[in-house]
C-alpha positions as CSV (number, residue, x, y, z in Angstrom):
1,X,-9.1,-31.3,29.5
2,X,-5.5,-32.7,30.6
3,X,-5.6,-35.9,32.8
4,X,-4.3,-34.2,35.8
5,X,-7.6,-32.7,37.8
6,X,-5.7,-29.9,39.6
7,X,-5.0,-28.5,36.0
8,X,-8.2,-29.5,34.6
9,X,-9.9,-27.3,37.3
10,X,-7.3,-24.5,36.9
11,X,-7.4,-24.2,33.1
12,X,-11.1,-24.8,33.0
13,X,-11.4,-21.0,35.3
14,X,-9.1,-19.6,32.9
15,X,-10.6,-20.8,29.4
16,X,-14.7,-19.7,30.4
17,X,-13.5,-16.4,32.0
18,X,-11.4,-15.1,28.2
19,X,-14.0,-16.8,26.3
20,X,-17.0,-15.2,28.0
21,X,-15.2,-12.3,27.9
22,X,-16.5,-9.7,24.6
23,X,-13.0,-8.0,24.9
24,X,-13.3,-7.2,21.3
25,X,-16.8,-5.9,21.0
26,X,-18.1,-9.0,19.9
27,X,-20.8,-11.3,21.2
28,X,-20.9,-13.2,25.0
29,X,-19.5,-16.2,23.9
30,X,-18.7,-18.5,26.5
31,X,-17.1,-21.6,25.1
32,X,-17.1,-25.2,24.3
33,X,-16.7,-26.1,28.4
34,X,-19.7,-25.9,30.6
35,X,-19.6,-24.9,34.5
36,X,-20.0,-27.6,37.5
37,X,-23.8,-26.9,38.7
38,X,-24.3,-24.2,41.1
39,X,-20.7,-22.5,40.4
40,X,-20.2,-19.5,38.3
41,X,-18.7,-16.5,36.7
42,X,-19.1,-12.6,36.9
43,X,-17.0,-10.8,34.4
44,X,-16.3,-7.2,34.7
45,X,-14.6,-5.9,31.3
46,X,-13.3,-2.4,29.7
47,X,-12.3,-1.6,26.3
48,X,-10.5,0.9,24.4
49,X,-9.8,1.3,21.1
50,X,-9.3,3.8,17.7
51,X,-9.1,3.3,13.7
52,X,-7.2,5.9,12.1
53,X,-8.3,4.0,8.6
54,X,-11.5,1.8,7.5
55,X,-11.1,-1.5,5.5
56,X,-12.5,-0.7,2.3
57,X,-15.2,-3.0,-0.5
58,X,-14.5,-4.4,-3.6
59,X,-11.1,-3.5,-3.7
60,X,-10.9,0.6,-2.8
61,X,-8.3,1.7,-1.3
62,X,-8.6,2.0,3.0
63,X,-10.8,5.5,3.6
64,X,-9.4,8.2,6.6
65,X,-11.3,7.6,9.8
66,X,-11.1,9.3,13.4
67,X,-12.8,6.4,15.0
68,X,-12.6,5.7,18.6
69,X,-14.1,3.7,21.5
70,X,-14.6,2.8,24.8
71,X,-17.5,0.4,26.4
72,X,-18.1,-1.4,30.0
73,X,-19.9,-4.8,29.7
74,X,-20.9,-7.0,32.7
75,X,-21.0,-10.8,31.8
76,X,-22.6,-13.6,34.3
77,X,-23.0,-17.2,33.6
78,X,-24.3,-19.8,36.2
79,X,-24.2,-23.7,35.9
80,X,-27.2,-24.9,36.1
81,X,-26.9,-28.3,35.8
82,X,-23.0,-29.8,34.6
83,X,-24.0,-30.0,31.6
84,X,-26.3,-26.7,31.0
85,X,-24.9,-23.1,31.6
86,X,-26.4,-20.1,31.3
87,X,-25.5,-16.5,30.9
88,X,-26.2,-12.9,30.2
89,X,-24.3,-9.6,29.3
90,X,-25.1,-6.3,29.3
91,X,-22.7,-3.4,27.5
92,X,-22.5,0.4,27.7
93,X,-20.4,2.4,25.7
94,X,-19.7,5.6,23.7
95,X,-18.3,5.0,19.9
96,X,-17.8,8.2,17.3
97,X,-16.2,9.0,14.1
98,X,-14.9,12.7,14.0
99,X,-14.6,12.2,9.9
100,X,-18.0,10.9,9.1
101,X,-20.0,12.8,12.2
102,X,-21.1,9.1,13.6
103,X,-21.5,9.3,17.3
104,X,-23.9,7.0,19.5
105,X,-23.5,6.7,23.0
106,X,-25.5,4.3,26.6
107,X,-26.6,1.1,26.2
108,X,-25.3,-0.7,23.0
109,X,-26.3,-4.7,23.9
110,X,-27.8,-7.1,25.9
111,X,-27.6,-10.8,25.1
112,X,-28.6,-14.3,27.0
113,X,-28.8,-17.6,26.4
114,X,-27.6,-21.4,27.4
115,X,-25.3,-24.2,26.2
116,X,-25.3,-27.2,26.6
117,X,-22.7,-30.2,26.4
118,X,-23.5,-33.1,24.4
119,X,-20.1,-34.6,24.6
120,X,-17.4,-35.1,26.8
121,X,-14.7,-37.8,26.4
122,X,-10.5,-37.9,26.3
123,X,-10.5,-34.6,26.3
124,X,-12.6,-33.3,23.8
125,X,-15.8,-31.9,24.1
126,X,-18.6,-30.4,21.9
127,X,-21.6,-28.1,22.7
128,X,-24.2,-26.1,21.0
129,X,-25.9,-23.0,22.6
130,X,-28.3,-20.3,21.7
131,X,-28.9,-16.6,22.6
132,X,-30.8,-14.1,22.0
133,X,-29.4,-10.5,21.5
134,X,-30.3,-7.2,21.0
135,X,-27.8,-4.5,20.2
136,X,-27.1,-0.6,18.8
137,X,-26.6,-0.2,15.0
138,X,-25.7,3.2,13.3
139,X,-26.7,6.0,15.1
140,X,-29.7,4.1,16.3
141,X,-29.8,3.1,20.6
142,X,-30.4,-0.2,21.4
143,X,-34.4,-0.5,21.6
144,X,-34.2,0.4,17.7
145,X,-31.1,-1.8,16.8
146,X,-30.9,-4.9,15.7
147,X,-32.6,-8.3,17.4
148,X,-30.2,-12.0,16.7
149,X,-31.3,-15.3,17.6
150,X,-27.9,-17.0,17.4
151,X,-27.2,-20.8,17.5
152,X,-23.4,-22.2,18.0
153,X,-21.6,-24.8,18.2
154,X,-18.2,-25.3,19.6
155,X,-15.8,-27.9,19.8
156,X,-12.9,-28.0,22.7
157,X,-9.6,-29.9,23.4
158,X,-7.7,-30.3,26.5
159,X,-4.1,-31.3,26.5
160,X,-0.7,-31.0,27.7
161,X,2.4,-29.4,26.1
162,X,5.3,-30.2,27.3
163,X,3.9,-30.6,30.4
164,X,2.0,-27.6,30.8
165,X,-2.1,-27.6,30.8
166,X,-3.1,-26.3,27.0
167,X,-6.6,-26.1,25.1
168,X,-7.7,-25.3,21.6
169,X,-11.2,-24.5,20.6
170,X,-13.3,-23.2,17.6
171,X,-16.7,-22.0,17.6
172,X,-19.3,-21.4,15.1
173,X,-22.1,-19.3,14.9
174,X,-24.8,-17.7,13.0
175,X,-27.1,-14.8,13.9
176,X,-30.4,-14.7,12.3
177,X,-31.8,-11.0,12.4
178,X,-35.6,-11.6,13.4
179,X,-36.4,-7.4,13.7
180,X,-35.5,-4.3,11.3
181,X,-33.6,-4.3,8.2
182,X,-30.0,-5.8,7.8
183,X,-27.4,-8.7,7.5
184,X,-27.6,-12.0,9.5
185,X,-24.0,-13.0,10.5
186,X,-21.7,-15.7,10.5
187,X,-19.1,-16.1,12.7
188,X,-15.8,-18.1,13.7
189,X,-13.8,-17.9,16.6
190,X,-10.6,-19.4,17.5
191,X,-8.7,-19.7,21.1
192,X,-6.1,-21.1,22.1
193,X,-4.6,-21.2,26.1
194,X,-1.5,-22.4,27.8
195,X,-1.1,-22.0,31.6
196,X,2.8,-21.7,31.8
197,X,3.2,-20.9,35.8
198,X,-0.2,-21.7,38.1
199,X,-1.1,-18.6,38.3
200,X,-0.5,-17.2,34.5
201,X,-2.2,-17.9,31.4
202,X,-2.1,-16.9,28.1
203,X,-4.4,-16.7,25.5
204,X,-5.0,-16.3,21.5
205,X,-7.8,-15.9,20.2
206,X,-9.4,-15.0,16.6
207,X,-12.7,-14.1,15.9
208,X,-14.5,-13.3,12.4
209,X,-18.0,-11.5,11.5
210,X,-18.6,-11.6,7.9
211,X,-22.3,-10.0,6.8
212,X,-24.7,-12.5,5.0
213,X,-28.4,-12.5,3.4
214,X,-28.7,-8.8,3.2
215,X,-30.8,-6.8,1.7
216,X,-30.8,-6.5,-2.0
217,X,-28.2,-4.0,-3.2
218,X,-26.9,-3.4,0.2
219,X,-23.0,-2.9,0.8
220,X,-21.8,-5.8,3.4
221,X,-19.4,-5.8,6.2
222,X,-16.7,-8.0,7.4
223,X,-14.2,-8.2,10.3
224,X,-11.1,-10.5,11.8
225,X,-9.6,-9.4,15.1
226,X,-6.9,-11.1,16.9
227,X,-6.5,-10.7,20.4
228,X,-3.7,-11.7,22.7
229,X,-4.0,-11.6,26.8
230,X,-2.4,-13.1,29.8
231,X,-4.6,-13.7,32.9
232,X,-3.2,-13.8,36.8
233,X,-5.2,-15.5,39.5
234,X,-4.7,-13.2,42.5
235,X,-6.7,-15.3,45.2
236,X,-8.9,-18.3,44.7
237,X,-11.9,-16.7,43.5
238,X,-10.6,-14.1,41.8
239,X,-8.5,-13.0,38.2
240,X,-7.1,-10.1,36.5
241,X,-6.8,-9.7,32.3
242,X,-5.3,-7.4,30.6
243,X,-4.7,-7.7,26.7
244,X,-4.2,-6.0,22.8
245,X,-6.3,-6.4,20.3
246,X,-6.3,-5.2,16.3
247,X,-8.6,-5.6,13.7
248,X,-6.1,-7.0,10.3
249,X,-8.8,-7.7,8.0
250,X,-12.2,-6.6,7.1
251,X,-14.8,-5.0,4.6
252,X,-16.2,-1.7,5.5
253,X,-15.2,-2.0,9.0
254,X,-13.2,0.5,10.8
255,X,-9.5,-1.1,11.6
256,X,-9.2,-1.1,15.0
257,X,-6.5,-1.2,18.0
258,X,-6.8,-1.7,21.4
259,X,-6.9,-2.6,24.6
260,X,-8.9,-4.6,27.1
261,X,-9.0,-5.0,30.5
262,X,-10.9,-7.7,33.0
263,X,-11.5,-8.7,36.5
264,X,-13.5,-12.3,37.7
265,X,-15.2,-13.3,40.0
266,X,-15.5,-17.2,40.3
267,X,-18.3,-18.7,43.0
């Protein structure tokens, strides 16, 4: 992170809060950084979104939808030691298609796991993690979806631009599905942060799914969603988000765009 501790400690809050945060429906992920032990994070999130159109396969041309989407996810992570977080989420939500007759709607994942940082140095730092997470597929709730164990690893950077505290990270991951039938995943996510004013950040992130080692003959999936978001500390402990997000690539993935909203909780 930059040299300067006040805006190490300040752009440290911000970066594990919007990377913890699933605003986009997509795993807990929580970053390259790990928490000073015995601090934490509680992370209260809502999404909303629609698709009037679904990315096509092999070329077709986008198909109609009436998707749309709304979920609640709590997300807590607790250092354990400085070098070893751990975390948890849990996500409720309703999802439907009015074209196709799709509906599902409770509980739709619950995911924990631990990271730990191997490296720390001008800078840059590196960790790996693992989790474990169970989540709603098709019409199916979440004690007959599908189970992940997921490894990661994730490299950060701290610096200044122009003066201001910045970061960039990337994070890797793959999901091996260890229960029912389906696709393991890979994934990629990209963030970037820059605290302009003490108070403010703002955020960019990417992250990408694409569908591997499926079953024979089956029809894969694929999505990229960027996501742009400013956060405002309003007391010491405490942070608001609020952000847009929009599917612009995919396979066989509705195209989403939405919003998300957040409030932390830092101990």
């Amino acid at each position: 992170m930059p040299s300067r501790e006040p805006s190490r400690i300040h752009l440290a809050r911000g970066l594990f809060g919007c990377l913890a945060l699933a605003g986009m429906g997509e795993d807990a992920r929580a970053g390259a950084w790990t928490l000073a032990e015995g601090s934490g994070e509680v992370i209260a999130t809502g999404l909303s979104s629609t698709a009037e159109e679904t990315f096509g396969s092999g070329g077709r041309e986008p198909a109609p939808a009436a998707f749309t989407k709304g979920s609640a996810s709590l997300f807590v992570q607790h250092g354990w030691t400085d070098r070893l977080t751990v975390f948890a989420k849990v996500e409720a939500g309703r999802e439907a298609d009015d074209m196709s007759g799709y509906a599902r709607s409770g509980l739709s994942e619950f995911t924990a796991g631990a990271r730990y940082q191997f490296h720390a140095s001008g800078g840059f730092v590196a960790s790996a993690g693992l989790s474990g997470r169970v989540a709603a597929e098709g019409e199916e709730g979440i004690e007959r979806g599908a189970t992940r164990i997921e490894p990661r690893l994730a490299a950060g950077y701290g610096f200044e631009l122009f003066g201001l505290p910045a970061f960039a990270e990337a994070e890797a991951g793959y999901g091996w599905r260890i229960a029912g039938e389906g696709f393991d995943e890979a994934k990629l996510d990209l963030a970037v942060g820059l605290r302009p004013w003490e108070r403010w950040l703002v955020l960019a992130q990417a992250f990408s799914t694409i569908a591997v080692a499926g079953p024979d003959g089956a029809d894969g999936y694929a999505h990229h969603k960027l996501q742009g978001s400013v956060v405002y500390d309003i007391a010491e402990h405490w942070s608001l988000q609020a952000g847009i997000f929009a599917t612009v690539a995919g396979k066989n993935a509705p195209q989403e765009r939405g919003v998300v909203s957040a409030i932390w909780y830092r101990y």
